[in-house]
N, CA, C and O atoms as a GROMACS GRO file, in nm:
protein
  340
    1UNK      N    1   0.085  -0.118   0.000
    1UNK     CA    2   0.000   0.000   0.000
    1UNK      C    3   0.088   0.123   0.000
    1UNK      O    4   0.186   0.136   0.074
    2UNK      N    5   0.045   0.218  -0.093
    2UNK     CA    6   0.178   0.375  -0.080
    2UNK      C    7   0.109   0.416   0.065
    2UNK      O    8   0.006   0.390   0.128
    3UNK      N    9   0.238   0.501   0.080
    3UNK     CA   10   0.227   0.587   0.213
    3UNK      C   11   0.136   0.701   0.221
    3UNK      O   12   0.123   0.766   0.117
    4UNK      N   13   0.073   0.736   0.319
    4UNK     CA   14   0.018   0.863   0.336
    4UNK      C   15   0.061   0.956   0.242
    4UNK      O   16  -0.024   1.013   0.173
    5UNK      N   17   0.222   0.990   0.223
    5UNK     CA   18   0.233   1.075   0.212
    5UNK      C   19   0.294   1.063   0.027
    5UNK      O   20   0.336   1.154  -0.044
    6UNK      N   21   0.279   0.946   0.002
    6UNK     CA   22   0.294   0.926  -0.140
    6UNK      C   23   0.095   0.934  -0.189
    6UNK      O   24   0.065   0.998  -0.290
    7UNK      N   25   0.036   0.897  -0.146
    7UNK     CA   26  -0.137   0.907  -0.145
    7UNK      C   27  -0.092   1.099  -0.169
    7UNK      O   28  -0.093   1.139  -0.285
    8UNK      N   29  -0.072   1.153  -0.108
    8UNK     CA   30  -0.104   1.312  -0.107
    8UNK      C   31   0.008   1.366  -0.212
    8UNK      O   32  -0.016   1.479  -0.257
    9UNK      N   33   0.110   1.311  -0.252
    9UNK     CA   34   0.159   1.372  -0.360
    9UNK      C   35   0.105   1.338  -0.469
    9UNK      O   36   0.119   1.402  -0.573
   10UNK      N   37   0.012   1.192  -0.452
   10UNK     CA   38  -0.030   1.128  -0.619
   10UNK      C   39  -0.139   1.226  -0.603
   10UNK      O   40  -0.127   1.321  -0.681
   11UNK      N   41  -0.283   1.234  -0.492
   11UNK     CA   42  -0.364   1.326  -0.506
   11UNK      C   43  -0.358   1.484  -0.526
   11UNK      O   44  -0.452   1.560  -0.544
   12UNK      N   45  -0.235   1.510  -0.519
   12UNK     CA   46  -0.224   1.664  -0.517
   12UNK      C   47  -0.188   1.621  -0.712
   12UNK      O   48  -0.250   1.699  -0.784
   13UNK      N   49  -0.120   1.536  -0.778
   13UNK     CA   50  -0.089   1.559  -0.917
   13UNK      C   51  -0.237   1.484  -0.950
   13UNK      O   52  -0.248   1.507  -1.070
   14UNK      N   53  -0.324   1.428  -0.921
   14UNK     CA   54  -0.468   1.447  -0.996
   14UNK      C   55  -0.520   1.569  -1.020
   14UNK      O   56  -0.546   1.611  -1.133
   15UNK      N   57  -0.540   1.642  -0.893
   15UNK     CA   58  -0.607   1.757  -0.845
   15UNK      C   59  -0.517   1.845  -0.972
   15UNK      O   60  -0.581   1.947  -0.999
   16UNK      N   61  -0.425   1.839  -1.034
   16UNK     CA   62  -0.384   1.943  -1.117
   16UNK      C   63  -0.348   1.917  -1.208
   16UNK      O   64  -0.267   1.997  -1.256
   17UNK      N   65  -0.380   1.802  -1.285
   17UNK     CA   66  -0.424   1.716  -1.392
   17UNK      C   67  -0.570   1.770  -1.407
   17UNK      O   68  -0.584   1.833  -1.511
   18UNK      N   69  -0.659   1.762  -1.344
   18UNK     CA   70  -0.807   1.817  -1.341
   18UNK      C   71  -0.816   1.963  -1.343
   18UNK      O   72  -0.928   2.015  -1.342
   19UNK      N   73  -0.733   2.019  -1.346
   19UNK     CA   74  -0.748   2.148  -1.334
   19UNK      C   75  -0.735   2.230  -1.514
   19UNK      O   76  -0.656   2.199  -1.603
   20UNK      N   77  -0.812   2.307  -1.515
   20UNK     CA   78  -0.860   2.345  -1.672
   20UNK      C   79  -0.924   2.243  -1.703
   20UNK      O   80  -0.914   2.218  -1.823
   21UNK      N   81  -0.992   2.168  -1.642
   21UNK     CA   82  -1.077   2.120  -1.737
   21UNK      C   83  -1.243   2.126  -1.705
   21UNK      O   84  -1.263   2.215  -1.622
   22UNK      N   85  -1.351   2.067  -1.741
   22UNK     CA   86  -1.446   2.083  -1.632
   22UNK      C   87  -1.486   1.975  -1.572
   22UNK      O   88  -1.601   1.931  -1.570
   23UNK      N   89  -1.341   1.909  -1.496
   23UNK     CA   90  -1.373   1.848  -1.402
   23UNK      C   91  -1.298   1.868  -1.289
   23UNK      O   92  -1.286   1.784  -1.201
   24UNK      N   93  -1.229   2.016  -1.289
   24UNK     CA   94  -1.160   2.043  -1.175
   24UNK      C   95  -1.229   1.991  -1.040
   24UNK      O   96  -1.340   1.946  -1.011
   25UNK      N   97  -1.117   2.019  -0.978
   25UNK     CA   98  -1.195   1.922  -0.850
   25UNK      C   99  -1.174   2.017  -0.735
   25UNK      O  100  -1.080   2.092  -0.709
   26UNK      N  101  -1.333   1.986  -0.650
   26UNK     CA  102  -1.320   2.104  -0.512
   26UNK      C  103  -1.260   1.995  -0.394
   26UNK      O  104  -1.184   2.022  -0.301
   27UNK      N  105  -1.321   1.859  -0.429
   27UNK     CA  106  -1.184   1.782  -0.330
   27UNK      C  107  -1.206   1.621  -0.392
   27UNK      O  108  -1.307   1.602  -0.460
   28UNK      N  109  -1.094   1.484  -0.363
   28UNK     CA  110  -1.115   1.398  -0.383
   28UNK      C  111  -1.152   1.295  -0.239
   28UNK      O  112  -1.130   1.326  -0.122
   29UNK      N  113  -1.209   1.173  -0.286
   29UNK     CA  114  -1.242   1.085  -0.210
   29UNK      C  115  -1.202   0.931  -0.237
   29UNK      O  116  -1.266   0.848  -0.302
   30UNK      N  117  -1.057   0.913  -0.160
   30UNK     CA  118  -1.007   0.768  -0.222
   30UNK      C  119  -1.162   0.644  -0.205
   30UNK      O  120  -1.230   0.652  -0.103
   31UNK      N  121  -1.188   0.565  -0.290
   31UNK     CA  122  -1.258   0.505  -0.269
   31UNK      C  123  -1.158   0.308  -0.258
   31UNK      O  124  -1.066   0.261  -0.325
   32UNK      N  125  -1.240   0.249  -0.137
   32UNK     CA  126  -1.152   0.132  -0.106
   32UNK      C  127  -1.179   0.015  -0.192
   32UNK      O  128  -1.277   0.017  -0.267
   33UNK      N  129  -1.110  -0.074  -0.188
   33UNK     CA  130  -1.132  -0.200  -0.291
   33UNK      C  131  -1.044  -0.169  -0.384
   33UNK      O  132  -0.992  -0.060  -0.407
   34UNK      N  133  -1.026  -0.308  -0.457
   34UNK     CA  134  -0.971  -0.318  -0.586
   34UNK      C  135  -0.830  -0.323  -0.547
   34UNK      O  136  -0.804  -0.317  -0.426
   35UNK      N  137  -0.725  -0.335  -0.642
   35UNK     CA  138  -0.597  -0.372  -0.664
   35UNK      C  139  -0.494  -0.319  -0.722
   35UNK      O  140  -0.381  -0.311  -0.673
   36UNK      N  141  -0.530  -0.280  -0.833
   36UNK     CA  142  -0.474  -0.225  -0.940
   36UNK      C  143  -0.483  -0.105  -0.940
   36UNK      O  144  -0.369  -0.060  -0.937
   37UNK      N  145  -0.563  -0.018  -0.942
   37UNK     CA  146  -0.580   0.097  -1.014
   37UNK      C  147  -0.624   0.217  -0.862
   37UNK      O  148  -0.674   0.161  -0.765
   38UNK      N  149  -0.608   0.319  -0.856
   38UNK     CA  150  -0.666   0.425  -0.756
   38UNK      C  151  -0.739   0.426  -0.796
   38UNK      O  152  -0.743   0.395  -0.915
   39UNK      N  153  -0.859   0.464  -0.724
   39UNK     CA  154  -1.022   0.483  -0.775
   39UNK      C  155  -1.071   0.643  -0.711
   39UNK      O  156  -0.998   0.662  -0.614
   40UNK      N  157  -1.124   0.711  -0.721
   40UNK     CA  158  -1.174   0.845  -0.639
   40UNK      C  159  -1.285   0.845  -0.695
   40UNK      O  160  -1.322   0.789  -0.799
   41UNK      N  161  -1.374   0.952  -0.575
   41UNK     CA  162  -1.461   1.009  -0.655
   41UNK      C  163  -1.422   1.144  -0.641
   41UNK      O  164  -1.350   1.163  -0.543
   42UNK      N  165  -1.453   1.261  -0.719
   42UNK     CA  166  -1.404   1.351  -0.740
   42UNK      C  167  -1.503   1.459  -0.738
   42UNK      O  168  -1.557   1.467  -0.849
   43UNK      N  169  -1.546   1.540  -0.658
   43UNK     CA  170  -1.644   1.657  -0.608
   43UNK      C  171  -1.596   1.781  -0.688
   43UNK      O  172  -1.491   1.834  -0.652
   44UNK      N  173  -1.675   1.843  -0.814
   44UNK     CA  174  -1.634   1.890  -0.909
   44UNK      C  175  -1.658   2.081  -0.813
   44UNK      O  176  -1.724   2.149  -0.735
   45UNK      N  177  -1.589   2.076  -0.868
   45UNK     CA  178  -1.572   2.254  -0.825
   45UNK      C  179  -1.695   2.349  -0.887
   45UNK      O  180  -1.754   2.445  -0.839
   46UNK      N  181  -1.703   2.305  -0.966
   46UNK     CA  182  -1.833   2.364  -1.055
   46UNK      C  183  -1.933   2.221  -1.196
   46UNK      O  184  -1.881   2.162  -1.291
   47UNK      N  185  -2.079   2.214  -1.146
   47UNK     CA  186  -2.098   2.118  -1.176
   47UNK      C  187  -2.133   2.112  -1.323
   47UNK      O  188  -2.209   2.200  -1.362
   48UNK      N  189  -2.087   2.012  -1.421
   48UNK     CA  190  -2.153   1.987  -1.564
   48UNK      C  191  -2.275   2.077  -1.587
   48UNK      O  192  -2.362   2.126  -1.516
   49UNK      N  193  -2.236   2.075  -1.741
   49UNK     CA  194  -2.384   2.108  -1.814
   49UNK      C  195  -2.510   2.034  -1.735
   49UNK      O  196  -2.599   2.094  -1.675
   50UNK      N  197  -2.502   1.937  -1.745
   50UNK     CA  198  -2.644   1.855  -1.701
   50UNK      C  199  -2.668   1.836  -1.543
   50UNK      O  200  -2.755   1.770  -1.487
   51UNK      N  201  -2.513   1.953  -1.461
   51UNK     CA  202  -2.584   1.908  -1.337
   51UNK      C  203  -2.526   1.806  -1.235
   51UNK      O  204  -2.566   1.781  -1.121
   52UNK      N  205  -2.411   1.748  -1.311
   52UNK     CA  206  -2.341   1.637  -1.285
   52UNK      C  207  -2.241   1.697  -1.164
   52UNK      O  208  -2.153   1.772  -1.206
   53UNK      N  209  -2.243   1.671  -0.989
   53UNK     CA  210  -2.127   1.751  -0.916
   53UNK      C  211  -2.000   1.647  -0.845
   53UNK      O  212  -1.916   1.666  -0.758
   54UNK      N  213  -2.034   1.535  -0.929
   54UNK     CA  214  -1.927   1.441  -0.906
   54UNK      C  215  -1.914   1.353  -0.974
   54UNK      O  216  -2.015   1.313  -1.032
   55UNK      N  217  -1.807   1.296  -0.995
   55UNK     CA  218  -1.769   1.168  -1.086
   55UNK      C  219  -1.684   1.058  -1.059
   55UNK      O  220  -1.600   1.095  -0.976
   56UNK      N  221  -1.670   0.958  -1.086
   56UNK     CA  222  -1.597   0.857  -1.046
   56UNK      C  223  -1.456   0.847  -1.124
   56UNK      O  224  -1.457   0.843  -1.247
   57UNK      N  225  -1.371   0.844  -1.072
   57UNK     CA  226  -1.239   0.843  -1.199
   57UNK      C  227  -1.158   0.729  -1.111
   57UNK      O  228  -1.177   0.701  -0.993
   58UNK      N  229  -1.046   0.662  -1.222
   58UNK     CA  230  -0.939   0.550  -1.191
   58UNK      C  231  -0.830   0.605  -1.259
   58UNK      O  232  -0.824   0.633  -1.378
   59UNK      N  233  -0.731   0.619  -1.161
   59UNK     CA  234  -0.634   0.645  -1.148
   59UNK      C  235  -0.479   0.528  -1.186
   59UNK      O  236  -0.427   0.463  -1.095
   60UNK      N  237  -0.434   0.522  -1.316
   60UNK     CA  238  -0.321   0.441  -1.322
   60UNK      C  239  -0.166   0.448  -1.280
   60UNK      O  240  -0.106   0.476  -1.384
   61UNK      N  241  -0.097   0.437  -1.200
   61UNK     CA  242   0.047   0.404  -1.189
   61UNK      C  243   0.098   0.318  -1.289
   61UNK      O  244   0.048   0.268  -1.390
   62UNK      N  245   0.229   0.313  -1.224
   62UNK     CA  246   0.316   0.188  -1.334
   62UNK      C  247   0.369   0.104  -1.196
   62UNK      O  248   0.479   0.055  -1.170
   63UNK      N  249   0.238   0.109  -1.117
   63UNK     CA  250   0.296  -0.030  -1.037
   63UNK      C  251   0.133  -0.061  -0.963
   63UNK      O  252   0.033   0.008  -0.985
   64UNK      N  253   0.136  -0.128  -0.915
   64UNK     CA  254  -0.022  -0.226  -0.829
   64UNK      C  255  -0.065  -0.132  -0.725
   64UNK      O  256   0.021  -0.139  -0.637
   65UNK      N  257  -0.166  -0.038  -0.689
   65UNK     CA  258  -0.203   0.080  -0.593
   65UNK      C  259  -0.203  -0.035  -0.479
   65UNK      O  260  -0.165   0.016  -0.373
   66UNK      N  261  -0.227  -0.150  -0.467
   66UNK     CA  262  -0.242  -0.207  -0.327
   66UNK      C  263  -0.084  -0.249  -0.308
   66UNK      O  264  -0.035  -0.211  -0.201
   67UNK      N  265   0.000  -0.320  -0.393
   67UNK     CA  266   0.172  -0.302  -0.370
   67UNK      C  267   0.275  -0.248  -0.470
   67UNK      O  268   0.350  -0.312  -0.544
   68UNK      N  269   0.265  -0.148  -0.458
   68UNK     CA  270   0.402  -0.022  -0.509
   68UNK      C  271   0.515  -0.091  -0.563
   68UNK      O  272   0.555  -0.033  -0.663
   69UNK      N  273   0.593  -0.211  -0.530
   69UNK     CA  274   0.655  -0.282  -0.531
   69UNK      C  275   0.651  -0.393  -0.640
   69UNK      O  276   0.736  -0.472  -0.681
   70UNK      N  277   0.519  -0.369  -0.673
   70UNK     CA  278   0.490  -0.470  -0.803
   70UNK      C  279   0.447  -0.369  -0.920
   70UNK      O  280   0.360  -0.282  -0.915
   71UNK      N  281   0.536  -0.406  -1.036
   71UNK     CA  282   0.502  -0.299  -1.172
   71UNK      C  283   0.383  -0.364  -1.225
   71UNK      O  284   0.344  -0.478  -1.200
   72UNK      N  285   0.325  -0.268  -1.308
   72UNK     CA  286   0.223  -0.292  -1.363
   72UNK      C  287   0.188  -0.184  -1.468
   72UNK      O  288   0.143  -0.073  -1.438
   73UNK      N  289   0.219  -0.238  -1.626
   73UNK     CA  290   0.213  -0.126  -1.704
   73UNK      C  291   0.118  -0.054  -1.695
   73UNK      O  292   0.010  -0.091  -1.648
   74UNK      N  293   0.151   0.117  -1.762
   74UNK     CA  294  -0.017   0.196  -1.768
   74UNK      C  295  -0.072   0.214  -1.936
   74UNK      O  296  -0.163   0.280  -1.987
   75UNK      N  297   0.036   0.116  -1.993
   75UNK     CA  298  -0.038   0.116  -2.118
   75UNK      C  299  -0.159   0.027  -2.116
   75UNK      O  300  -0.227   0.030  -2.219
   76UNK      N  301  -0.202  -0.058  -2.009
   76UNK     CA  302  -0.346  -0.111  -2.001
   76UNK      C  303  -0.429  -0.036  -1.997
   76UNK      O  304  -0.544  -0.079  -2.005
   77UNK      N  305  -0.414   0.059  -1.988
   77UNK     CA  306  -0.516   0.178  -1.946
   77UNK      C  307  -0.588   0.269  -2.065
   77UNK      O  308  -0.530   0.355  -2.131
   78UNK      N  309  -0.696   0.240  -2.075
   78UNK     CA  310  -0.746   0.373  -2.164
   78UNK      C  311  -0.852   0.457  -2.135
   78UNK      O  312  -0.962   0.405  -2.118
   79UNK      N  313  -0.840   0.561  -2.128
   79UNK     CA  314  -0.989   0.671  -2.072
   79UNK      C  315  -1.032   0.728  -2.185
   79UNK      O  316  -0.979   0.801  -2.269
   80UNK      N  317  -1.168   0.667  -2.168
   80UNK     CA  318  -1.236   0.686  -2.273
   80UNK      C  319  -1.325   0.860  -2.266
   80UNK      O  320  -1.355   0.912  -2.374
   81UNK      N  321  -1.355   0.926  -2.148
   81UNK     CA  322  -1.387   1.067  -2.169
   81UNK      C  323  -1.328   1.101  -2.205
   81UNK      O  324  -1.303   1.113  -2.325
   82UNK      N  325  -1.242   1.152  -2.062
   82UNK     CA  326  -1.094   1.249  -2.100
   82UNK      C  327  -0.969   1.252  -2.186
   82UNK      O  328  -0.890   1.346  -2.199
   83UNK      N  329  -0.967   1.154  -2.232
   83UNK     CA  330  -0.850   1.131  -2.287
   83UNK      C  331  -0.717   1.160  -2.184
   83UNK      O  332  -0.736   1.220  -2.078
   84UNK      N  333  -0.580   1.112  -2.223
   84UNK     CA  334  -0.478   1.130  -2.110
   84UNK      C  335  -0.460   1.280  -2.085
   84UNK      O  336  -0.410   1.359  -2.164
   85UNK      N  337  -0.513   1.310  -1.951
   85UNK     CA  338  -0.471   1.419  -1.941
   85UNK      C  339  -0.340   1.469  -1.775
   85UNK      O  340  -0.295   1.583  -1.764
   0.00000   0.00000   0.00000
């Protein structure tokens, strides 16, 4: 599992990855489970056209979010909204 304080440097480079776009974020929420991938939900600073004030996003490394220690490419990964941003 990363450290606290690797969790707050990966969440501080989401939080500004999201930024310019309109899904900046007013804060995140690690969500638990799973293995592979960070999961959040993400409390939008200002909400969608339709209204939308949060969203679910997954987060890829190049190693296993439950052990750091094990690689795991991020070319598995494709986001289909956003594109890599």
């Amino acid at each position: 599992m990363a450290t606290p304080s690797e969790l707050e440097i990966l969440e501080k480079d989401i939080r500004q990855r999201l930024d310019g776009t309109p899904y900046k974020s007013k804060s995140l929420q690690r969500l638990t489970g799973g293995s592979a991938n960070f999961t959040y939900i993400v409390y939008l600073e200002t909400p969608l056209l339709d209204g939308t004030e949060e969203v679910v996003i997954k987060h890829g490394e190049n190693f296993v979010a439950s052990n750091p220690k094990f690689p795991l490419a991020t070319s598995r990964c494709v986001c289909h909204l956003l594109g890599h941003i």
